[in-house]
N, C-alpha and C positions, 0 to 999 in steps of 0.2 A: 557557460550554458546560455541557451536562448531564450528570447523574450521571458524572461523570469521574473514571476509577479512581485511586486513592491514590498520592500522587507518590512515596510510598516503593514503590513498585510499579512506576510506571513510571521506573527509573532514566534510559533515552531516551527518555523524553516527548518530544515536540516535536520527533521527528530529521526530517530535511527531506531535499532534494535535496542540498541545501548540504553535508550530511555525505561525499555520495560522493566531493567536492573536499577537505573539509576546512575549508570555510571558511563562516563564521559571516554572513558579507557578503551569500552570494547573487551574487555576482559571479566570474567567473571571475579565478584568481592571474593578477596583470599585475606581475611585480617585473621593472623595468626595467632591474636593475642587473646582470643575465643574457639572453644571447639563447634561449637552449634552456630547456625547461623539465626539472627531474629526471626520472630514470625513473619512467614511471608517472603524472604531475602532468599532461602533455598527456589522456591516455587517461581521466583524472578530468574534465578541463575538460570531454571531448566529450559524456562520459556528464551534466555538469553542464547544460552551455548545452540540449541535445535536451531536459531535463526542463525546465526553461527556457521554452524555445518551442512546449512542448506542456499550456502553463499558459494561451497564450494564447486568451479564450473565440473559439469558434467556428475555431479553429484549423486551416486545413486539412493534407495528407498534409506531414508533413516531408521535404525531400528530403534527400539528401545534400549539393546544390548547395544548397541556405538552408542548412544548416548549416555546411559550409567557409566559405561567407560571412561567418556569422554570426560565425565564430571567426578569419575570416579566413586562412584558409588555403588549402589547394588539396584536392579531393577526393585523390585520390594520398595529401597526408597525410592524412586521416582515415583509411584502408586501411592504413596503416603499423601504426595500434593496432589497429584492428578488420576479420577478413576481410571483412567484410560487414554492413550495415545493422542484418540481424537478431543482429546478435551485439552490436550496438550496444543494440538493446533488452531482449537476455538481461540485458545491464548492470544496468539498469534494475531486472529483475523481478528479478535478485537482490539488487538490496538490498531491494525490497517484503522478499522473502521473509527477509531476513536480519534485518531492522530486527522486522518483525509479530512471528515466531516468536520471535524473542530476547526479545519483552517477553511473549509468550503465554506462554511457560516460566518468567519471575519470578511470574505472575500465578498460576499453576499452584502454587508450591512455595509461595509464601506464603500465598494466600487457599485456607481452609480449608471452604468453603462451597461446593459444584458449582452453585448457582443464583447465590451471586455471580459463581464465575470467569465461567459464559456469559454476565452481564448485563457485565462488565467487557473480555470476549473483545469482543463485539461494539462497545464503547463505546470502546476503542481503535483497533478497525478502521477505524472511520467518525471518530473525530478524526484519525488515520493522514491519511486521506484530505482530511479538511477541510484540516489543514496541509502538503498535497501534493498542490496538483490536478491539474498533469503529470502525477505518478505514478497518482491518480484515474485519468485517459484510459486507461493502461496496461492497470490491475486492471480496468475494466469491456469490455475490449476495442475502445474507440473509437478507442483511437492505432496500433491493430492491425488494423485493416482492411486488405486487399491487402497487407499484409505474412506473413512465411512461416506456415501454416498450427502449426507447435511452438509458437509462441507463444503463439497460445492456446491451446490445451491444456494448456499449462505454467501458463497463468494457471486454467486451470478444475481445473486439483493444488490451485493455491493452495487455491481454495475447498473446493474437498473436505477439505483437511485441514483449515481452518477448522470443516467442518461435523464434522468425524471429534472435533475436540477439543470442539467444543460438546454431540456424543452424549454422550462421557467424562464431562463435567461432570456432567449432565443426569443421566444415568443412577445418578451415584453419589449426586447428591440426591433420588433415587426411590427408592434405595435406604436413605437416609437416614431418608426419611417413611415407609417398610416396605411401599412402595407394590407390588403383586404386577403392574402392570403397568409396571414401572421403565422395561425397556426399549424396550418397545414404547411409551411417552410418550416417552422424551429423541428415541427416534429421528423421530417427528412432530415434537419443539419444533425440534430442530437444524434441521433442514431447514427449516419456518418462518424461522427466526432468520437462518440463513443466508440465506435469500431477500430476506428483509427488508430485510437489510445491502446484499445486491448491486442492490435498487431503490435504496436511498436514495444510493449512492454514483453509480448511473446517473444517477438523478433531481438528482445536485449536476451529475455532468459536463456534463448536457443542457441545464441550467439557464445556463449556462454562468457557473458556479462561483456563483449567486447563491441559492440552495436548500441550506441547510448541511443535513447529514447527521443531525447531533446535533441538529434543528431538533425539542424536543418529545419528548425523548428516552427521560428521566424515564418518561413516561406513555406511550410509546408500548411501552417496554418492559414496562410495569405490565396493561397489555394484553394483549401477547402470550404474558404469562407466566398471566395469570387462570386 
């Protein structure tokens, strides 16, 4: 991968689906030597296996019915943990939003440079994504299609805040170089930068995950920062 921000920087590099179960595996807990699972551990698995099956390329609408399948259950239990579908994928976008932010706030405290953090901001984003192409479908709104109109929305906060911390950067490196148009440049780059991110992560999903994000990254950013 390219230009990839500094591993003391990102302490959860690499978190994946797998985190919202807990498990390193990729597979959903099967411990045999219990019928039930603890509290909460079922409600992991659903939210685990959905990102799961929305990795697969070309993947169509996940139902409820493939996924009690998938996990073997019965629709009835999936509704035990989750009112509803869409709250299934709230799941989801809140670890996006938990996992991104939590490493955008180390990247923030430690790198001392506003033109690194946004080359680093976006360079997370889109490795984010490369090691989560489930969660990829999510963040570009392709796994959200026909489903409840909050959710994207919710996903298009994401990116605003995205773009809100990439201004913050931007502008304090304008202000760095004594630039008299500080803010009137961060506010063009973020929004560039931002957009950029939201092609290349469409352009992975559509690809159907064979187009990495980080493809040229180095230079691509070397570009858009000229």
């Amino acid at each position: 991968m390219t230009n990839r921000p500094d591993d003391d920087t990102l302490d959860s590099d690499g978190a994946t689906a797998d985190a919202i179960a807990g498990d390193s595996t990729g597979a959903p807990h099967t411990d045999t030597g219990r019928k039930r699972p603890k509290p909460g551990e079922r409600r992991a698995q659903i939210l685990q296996t959905l990102a799961g099956m929305l990795e697969q390329p070309g993947a169509e609408r996940v139902t409820t019915a493939a996924l009690a399948a998938r996990l073997n259950v019965s629709e009835a239990a999936l509704y035990r943990h989750f009112a509803s579908k869409a709250q299934m994928f709230e799941g989801l976008i809140e670890f996006i939003e938990s996992s991104v932010f939590t490493l955008i706030n180390q990247i923030t405290e430690r790198e001392p440079s506003g033109l690194q953090q946004a080359a680093k901001v976006i360079t997370l984003l889109l490795q984010f994504g490369e090691k989560n192409p489930g969660m990829t479908r999510v963040m570009v709104g392709d796994a959200l299609v026909f489903e409840h109109d909050r959710l994207v929305a919710r996903m298009n906060q994401f990116f605003d805040r995205i773009e809100s911390q990439l201004r913050q950067s931007l502008r304090v490196a304008g202000d760095e170089a004594g630039s008299l148009t500080a803010s009137a440049d961060a506010n063009a780059r973020a929004s560039v930068l931002t957009a950029f991110a939201v092609g290349r992560l469409q352009r992975y999903a559509r690809s159907g995950f064979k187009r990495l994000p980080t493809e040229y990254l180095d230079a691509a950013l070397g570009l858009i920062a000229a």
